[in-house]
PDB file of the backbone (N, CA, C, O) and the ligand in Angstrom, with CONECT records:
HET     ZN  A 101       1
ATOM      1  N   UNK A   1       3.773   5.512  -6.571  1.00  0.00           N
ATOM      2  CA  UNK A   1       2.679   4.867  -5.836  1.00  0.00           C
ATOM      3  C   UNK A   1       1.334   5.215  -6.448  1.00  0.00           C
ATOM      4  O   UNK A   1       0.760   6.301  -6.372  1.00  0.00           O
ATOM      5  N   UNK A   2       0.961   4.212  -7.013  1.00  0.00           N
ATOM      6  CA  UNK A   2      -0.750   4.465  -6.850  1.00  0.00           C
ATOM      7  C   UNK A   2      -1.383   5.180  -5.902  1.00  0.00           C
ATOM      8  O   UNK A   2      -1.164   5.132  -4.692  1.00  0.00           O
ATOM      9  N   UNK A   3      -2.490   6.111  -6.698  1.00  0.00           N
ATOM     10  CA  UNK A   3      -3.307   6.705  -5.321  1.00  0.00           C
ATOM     11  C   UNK A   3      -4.473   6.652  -5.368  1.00  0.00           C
ATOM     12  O   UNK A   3      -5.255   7.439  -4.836  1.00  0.00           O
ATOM     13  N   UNK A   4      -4.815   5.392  -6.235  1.00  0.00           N
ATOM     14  CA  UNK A   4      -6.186   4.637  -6.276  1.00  0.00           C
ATOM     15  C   UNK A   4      -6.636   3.949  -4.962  1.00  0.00           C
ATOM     16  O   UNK A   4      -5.942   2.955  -4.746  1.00  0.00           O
ATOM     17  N   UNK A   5      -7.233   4.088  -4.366  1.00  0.00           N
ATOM     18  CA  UNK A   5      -8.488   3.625  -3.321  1.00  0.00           C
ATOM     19  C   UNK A   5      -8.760   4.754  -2.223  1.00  0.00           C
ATOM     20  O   UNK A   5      -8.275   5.885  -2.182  1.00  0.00           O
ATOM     21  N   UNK A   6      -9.387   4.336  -1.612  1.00  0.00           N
ATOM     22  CA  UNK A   6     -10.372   5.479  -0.318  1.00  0.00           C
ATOM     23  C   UNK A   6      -9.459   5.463   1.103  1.00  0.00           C
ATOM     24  O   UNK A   6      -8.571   4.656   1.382  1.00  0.00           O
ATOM     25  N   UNK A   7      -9.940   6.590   1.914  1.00  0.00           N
ATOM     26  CA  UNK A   7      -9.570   6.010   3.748  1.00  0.00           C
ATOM     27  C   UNK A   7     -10.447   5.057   4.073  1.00  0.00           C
ATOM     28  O   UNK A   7     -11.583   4.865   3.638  1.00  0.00           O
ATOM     29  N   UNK A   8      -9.661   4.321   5.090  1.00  0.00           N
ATOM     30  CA  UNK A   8     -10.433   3.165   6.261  1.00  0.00           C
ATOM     31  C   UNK A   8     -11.941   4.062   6.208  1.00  0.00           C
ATOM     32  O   UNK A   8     -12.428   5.189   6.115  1.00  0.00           O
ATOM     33  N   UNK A   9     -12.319   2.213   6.384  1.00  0.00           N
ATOM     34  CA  UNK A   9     -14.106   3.041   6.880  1.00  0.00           C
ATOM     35  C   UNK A   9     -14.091   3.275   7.999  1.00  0.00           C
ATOM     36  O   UNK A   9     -15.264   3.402   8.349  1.00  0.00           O
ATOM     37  N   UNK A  10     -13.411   3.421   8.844  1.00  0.00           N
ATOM     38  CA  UNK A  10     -13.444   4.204  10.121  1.00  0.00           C
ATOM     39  C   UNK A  10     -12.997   5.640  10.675  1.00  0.00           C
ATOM     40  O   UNK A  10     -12.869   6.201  11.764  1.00  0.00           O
ATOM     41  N   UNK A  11     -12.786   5.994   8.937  1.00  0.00           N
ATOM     42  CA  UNK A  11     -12.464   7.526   8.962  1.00  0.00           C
ATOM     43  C   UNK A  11     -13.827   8.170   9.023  1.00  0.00           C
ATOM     44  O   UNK A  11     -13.837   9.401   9.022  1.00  0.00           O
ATOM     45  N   UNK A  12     -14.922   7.563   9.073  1.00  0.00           N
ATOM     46  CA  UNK A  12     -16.165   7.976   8.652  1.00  0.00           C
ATOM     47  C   UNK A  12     -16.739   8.312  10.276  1.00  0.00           C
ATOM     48  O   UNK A  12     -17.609   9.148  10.520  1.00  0.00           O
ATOM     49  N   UNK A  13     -16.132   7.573  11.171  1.00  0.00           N
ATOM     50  CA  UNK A  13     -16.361   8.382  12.523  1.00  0.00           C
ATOM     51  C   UNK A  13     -14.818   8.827  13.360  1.00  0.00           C
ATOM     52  O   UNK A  13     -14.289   8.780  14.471  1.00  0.00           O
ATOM     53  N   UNK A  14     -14.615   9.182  12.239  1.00  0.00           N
ATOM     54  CA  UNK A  14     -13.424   9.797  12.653  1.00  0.00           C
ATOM     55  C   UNK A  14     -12.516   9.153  13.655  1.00  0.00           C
ATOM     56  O   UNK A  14     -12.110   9.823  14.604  1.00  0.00           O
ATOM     57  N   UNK A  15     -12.168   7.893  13.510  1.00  0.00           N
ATOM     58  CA  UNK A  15     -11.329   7.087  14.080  1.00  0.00           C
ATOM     59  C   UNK A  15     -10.089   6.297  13.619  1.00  0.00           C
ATOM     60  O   UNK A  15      -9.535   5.410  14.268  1.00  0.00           O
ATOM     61  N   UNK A  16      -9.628   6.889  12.025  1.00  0.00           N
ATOM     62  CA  UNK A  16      -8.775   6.523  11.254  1.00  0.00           C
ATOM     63  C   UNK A  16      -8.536   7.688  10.198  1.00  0.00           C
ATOM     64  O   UNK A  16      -9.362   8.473   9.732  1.00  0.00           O
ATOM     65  N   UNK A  17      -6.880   7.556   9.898  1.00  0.00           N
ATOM     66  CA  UNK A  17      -6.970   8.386   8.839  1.00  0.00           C
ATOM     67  C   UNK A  17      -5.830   7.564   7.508  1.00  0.00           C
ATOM     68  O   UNK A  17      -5.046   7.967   6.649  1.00  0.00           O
ATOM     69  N   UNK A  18      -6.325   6.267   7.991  1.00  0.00           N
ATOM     70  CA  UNK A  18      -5.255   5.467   7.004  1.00  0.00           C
ATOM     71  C   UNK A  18      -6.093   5.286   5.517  1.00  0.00           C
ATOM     72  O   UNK A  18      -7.257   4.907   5.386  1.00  0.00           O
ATOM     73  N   UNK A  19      -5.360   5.585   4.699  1.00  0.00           N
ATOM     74  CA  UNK A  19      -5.614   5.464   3.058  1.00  0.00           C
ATOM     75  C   UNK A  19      -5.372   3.537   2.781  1.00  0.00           C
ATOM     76  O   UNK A  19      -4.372   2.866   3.038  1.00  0.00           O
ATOM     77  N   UNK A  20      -6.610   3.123   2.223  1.00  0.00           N
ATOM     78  CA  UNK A  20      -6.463   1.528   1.811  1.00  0.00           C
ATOM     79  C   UNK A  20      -6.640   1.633   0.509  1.00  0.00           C
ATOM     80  O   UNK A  20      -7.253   2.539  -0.054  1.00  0.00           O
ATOM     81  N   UNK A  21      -5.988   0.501  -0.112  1.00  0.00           N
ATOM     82  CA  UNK A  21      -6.572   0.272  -1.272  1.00  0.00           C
ATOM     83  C   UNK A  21      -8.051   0.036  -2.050  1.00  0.00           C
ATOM     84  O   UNK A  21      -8.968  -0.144  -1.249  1.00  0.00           O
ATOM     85  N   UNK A  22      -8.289   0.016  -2.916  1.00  0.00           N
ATOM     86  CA  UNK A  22      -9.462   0.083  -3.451  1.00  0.00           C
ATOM     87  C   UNK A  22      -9.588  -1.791  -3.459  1.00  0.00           C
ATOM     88  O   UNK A  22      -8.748  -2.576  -3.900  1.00  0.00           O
ATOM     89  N   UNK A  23     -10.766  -2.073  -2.892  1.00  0.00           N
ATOM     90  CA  UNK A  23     -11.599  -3.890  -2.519  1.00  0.00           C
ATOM     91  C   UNK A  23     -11.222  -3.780  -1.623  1.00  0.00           C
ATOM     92  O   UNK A  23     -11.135  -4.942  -1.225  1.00  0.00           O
ATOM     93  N   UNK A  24     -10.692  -2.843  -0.489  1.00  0.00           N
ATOM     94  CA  UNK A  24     -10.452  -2.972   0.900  1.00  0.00           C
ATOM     95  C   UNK A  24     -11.638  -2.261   1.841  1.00  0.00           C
ATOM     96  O   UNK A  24     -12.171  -1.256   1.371  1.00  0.00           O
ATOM     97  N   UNK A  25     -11.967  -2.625   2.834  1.00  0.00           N
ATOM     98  CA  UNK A  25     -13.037  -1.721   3.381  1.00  0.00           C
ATOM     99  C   UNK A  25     -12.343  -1.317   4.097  1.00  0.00           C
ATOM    100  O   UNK A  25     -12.051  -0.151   3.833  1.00  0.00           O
ATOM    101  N   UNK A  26     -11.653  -1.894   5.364  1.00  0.00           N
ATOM    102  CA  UNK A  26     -10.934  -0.834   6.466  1.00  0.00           C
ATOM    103  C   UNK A  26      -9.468  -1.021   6.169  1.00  0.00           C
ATOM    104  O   UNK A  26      -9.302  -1.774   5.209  1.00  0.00           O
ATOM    105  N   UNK A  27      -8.726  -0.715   6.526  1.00  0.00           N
ATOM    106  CA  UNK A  27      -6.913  -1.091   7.434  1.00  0.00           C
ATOM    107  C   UNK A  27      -6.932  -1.967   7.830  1.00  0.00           C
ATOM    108  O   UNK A  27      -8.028  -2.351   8.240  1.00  0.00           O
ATOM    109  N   UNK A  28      -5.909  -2.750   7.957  1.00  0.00           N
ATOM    110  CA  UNK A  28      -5.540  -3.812   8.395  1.00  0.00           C
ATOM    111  C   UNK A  28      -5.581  -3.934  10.017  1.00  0.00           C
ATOM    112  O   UNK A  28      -5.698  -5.058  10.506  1.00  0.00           O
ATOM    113  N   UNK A  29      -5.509  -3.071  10.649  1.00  0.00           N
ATOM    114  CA  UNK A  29      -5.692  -2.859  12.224  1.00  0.00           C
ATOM    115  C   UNK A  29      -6.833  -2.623  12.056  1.00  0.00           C
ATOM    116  O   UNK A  29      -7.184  -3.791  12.221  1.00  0.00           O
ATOM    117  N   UNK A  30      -8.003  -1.974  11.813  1.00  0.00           N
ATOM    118  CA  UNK A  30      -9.430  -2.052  12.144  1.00  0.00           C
ATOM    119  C   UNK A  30     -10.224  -3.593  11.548  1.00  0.00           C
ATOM    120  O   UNK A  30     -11.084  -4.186  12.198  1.00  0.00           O
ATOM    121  N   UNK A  31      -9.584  -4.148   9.860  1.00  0.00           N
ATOM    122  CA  UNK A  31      -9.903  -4.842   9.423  1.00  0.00           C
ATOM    123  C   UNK A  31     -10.191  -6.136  10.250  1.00  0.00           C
ATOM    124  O   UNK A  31     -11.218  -6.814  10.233  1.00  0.00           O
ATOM    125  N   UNK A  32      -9.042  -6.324  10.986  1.00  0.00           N
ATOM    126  CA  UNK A  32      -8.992  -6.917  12.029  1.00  0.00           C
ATOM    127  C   UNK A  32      -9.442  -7.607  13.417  1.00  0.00           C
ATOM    128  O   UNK A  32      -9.241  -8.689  13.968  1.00  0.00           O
ATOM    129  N   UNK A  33     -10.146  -6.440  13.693  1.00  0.00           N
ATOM    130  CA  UNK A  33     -10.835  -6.302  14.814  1.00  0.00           C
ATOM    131  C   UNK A  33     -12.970  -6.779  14.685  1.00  0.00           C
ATOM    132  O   UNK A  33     -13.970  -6.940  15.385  1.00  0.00           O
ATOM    133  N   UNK A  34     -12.553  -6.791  13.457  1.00  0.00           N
ATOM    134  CA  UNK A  34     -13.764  -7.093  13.115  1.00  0.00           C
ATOM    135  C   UNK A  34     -14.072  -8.956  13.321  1.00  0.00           C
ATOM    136  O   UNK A  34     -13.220  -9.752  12.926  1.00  0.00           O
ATOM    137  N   UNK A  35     -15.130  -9.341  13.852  1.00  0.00           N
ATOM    138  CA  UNK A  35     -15.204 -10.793  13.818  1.00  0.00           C
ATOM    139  C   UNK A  35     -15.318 -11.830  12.365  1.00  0.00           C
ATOM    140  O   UNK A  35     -16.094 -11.603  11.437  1.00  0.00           O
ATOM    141  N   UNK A  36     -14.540 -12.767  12.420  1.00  0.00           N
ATOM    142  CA  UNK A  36     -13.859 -13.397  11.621  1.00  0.00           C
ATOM    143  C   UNK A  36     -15.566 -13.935  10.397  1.00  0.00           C
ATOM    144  O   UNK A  36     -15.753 -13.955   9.180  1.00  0.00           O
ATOM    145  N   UNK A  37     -16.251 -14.203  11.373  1.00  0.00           N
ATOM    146  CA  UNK A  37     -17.572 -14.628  10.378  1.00  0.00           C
ATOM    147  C   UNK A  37     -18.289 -13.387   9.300  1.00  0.00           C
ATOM    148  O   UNK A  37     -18.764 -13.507   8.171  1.00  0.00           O
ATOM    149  N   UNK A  38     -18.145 -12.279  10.118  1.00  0.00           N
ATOM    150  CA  UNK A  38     -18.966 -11.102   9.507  1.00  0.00           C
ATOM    151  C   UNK A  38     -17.562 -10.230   8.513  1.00  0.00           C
ATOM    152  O   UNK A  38     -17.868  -9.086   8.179  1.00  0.00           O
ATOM    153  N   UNK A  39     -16.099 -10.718   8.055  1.00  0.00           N
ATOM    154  CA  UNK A  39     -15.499 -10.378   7.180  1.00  0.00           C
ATOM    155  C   UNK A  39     -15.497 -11.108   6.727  1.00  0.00           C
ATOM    156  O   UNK A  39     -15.207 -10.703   5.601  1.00  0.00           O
ATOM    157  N   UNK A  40     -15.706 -12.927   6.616  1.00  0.00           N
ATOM    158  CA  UNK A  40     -15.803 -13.435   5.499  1.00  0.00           C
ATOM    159  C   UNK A  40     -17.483 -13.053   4.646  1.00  0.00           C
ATOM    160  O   UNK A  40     -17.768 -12.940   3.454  1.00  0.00           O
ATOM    161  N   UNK A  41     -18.009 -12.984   5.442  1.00  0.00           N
ATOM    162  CA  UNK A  41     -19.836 -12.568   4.868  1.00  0.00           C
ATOM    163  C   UNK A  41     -19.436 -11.662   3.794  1.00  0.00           C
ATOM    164  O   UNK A  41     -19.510 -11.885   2.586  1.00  0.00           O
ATOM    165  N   UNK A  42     -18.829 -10.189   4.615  1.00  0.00           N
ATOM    166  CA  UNK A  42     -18.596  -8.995   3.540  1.00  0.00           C
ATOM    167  C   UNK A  42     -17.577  -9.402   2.242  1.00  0.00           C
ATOM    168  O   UNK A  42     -17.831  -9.010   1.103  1.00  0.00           O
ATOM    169  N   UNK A  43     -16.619 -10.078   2.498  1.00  0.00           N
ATOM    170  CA  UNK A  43     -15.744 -10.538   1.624  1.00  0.00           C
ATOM    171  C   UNK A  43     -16.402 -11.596   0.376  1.00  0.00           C
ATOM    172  O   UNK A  43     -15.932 -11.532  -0.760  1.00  0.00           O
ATOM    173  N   UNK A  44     -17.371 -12.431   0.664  1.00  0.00           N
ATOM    174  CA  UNK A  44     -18.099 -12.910   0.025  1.00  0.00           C
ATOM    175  C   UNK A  44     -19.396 -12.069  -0.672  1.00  0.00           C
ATOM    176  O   UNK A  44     -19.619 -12.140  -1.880  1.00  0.00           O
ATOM    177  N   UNK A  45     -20.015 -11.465   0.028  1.00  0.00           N
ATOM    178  CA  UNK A  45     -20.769 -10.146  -0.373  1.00  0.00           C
ATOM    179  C   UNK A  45     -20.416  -9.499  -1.684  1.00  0.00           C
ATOM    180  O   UNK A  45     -21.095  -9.428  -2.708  1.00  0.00           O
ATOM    181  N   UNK A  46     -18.996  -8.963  -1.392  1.00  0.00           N
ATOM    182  CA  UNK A  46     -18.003  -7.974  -1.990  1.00  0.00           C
ATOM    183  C   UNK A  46     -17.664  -8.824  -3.109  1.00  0.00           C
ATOM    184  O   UNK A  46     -18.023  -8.209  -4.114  1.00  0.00           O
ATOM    185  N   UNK A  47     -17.140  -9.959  -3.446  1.00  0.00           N
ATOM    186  CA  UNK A  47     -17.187 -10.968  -4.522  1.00  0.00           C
ATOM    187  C   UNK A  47     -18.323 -10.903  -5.364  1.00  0.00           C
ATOM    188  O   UNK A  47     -18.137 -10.830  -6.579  1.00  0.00           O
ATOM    189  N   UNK A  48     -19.306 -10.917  -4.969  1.00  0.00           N
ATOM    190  CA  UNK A  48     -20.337 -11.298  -5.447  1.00  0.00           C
ATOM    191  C   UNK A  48     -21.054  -9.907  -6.205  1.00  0.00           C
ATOM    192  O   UNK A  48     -22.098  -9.753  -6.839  1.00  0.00           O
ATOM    193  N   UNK A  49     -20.078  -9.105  -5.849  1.00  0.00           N
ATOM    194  CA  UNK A  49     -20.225  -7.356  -6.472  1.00  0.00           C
ATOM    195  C   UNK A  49     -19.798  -7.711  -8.191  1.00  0.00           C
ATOM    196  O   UNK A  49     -20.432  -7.352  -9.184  1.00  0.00           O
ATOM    197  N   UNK A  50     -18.796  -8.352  -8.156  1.00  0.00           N
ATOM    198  CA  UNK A  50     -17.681  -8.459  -8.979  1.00  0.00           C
ATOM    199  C   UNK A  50     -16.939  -7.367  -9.268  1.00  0.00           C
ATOM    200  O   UNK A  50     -16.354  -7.257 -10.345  1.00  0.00           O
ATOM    201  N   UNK A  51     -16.912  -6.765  -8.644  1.00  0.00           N
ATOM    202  CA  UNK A  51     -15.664  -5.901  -8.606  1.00  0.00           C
ATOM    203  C   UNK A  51     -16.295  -4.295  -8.854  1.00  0.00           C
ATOM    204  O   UNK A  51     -15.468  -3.383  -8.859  1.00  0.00           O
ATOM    205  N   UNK A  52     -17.487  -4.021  -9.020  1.00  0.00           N
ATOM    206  CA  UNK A  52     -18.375  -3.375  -9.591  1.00  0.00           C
ATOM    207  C   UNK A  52     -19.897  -2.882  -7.898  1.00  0.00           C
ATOM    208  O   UNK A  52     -20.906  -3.438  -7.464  1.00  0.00           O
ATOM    209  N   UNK A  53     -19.090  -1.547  -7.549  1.00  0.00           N
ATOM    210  CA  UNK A  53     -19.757  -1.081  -6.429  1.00  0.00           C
ATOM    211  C   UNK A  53     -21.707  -1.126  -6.827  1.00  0.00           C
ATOM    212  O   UNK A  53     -22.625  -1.573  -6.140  1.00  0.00           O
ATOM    213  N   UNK A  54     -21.728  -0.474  -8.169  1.00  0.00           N
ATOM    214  CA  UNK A  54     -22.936  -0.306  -8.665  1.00  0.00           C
ATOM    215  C   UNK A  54     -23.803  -1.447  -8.021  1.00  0.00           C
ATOM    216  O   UNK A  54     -24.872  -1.242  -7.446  1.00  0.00           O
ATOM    217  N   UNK A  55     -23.218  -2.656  -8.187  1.00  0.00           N
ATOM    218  CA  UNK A  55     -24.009  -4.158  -8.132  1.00  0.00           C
ATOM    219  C   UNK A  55     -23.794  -4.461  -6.017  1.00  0.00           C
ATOM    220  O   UNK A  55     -23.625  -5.649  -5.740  1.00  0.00           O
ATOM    221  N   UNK A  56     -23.800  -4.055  -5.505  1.00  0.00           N
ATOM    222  CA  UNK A  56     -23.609  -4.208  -3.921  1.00  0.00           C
ATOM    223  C   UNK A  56     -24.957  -4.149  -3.442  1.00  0.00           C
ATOM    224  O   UNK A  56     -25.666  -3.281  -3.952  1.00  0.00           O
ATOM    225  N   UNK A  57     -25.445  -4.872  -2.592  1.00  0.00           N
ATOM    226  CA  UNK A  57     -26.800  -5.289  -1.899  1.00  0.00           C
ATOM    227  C   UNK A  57     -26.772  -4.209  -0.922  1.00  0.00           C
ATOM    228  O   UNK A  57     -25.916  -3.369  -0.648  1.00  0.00           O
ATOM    229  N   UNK A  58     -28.150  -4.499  -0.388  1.00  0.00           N
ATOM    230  CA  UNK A  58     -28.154  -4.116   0.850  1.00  0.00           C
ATOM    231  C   UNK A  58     -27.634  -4.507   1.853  1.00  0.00           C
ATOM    232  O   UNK A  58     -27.097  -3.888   2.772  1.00  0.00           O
ATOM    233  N   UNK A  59     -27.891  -6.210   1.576  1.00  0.00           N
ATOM    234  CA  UNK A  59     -27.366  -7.080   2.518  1.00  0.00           C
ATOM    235  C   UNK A  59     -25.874  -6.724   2.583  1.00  0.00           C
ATOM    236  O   UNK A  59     -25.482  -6.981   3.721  1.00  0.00           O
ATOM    237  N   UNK A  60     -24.779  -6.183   1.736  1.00  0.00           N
ATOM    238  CA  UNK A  60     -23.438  -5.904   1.854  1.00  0.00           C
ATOM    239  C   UNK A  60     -23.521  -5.059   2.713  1.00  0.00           C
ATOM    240  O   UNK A  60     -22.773  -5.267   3.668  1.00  0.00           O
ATOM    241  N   UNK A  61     -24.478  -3.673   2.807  1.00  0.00           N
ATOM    242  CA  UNK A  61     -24.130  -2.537   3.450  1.00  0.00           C
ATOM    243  C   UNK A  61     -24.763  -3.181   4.933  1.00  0.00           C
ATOM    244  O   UNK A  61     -24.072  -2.970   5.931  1.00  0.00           O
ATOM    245  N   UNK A  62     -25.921  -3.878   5.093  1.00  0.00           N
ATOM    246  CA  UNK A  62     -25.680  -4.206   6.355  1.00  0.00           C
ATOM    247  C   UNK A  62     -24.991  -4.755   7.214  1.00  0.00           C
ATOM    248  O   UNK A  62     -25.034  -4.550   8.427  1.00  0.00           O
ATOM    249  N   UNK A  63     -24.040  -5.781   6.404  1.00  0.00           N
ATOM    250  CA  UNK A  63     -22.419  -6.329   6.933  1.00  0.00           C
ATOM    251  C   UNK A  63     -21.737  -5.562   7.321  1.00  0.00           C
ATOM    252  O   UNK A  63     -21.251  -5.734   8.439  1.00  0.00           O
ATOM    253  N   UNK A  64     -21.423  -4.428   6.584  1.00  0.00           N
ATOM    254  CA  UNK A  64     -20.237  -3.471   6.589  1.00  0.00           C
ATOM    255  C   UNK A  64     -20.378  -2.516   7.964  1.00  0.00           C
ATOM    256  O   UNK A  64     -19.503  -2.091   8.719  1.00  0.00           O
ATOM    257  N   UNK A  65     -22.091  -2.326   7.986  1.00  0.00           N
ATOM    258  CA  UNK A  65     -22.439  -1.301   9.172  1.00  0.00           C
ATOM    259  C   UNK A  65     -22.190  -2.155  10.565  1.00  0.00           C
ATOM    260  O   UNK A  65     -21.543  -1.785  11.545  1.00  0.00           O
ATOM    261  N   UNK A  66     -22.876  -3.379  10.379  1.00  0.00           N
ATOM    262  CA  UNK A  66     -22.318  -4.137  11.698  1.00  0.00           C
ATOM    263  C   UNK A  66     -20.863  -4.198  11.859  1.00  0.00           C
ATOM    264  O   UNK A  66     -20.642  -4.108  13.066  1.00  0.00           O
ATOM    265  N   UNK A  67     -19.463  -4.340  11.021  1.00  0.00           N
ATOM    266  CA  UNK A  67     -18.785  -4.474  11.211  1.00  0.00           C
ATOM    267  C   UNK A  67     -18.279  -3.313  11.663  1.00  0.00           C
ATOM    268  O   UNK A  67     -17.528  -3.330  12.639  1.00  0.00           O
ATOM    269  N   UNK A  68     -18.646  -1.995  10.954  1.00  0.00           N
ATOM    270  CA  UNK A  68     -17.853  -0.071  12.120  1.00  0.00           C
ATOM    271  C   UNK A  68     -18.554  -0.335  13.029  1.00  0.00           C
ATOM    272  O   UNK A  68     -18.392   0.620  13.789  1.00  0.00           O
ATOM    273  N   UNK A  69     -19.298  -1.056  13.515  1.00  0.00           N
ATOM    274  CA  UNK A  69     -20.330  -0.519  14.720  1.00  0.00           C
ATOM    275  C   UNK A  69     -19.451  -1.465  15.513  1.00  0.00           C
ATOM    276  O   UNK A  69     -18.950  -0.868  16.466  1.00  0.00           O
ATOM    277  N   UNK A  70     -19.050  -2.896  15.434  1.00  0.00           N
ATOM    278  CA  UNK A  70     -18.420  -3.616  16.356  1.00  0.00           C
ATOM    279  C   UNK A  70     -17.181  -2.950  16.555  1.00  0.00           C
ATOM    280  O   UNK A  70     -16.715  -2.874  17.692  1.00  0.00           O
ATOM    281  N   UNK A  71     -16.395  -2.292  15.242  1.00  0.00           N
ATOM    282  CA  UNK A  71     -15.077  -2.066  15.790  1.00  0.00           C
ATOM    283  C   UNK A  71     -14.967  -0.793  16.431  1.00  0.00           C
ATOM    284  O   UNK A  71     -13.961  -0.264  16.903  1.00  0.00           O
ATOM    285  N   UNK A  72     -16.075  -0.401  16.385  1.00  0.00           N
ATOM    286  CA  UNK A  72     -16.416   1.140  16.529  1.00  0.00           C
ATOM    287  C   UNK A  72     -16.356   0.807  18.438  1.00  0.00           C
ATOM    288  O   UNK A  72     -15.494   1.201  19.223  1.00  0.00           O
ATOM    289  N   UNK A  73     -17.240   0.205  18.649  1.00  0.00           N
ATOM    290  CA  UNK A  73     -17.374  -0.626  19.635  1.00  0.00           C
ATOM    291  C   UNK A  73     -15.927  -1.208  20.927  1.00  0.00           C
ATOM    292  O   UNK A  73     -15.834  -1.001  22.137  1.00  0.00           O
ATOM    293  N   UNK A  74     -15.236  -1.777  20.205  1.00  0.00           N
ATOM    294  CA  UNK A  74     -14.131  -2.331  20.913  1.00  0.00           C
ATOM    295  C   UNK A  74     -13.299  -0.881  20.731  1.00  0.00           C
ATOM    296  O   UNK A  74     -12.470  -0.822  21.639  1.00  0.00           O
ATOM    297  N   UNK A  75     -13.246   0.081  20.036  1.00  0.00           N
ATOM    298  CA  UNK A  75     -12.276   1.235  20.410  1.00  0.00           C
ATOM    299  C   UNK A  75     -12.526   1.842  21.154  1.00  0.00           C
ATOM    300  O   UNK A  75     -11.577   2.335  21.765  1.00  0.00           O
ATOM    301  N   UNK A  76     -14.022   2.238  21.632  1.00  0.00           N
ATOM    302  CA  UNK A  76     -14.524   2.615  22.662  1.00  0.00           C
ATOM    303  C   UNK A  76     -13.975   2.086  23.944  1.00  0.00           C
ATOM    304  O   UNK A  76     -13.411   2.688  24.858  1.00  0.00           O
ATOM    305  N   UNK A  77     -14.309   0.649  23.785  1.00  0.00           N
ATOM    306  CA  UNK A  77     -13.711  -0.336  25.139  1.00  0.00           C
ATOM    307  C   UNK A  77     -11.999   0.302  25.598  1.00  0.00           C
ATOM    308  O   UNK A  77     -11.684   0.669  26.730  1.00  0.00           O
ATOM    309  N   UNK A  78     -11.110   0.290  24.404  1.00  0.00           N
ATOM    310  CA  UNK A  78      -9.504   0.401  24.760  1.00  0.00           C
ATOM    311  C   UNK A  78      -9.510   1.633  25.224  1.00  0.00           C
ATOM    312  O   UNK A  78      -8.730   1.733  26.171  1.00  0.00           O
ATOM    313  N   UNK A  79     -10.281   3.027  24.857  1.00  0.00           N
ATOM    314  CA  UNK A  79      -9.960   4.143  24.786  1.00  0.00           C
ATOM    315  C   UNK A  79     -10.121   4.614  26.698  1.00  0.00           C
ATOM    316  O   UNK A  79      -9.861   5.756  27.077  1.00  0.00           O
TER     317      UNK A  79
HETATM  318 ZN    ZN A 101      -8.507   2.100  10.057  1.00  0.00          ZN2+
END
């Protein structure tokens, strides 16, 4: 197995401890939970990196933060 890529970005408030691949931002269960407009934004964002973190906007990192904050959000709600 490859052990190329990072944990979910929701290990970052300590709400995951799943290992994703690298062009992945969260797990597939947090990935998820995120609203369908603001992962295609980041996904388009993230394209537009070309594959190359160096080149990522701001505008990416403000996608990404809205998106832990929403899912951050609805785990709160289940918990
Ligand atoms: Zn996760």
């Amino acid at each position: 197995m490859k052990t190329d890529g990072h944990p979910c970005r929701m290990s970052r408030h300590n709400l995951c401890a799943v290992h994703v691949r690298r062009g992945m931002l969260m797990c597939r269960a947090h990935w998820y939970m995120v609203p369908p407009e603001l992962r295609s934004r980041i996904n388009e964002l993230w394209g537009a990196c070309g594959g190359n973190i160096l080149n990522l906007t701001p505008e990416y990192f403000e996608a990404v933060r809205a998106a832990t904050d929403d899912v951050k959000a609805r785990l709160e709600l289940m918990a």
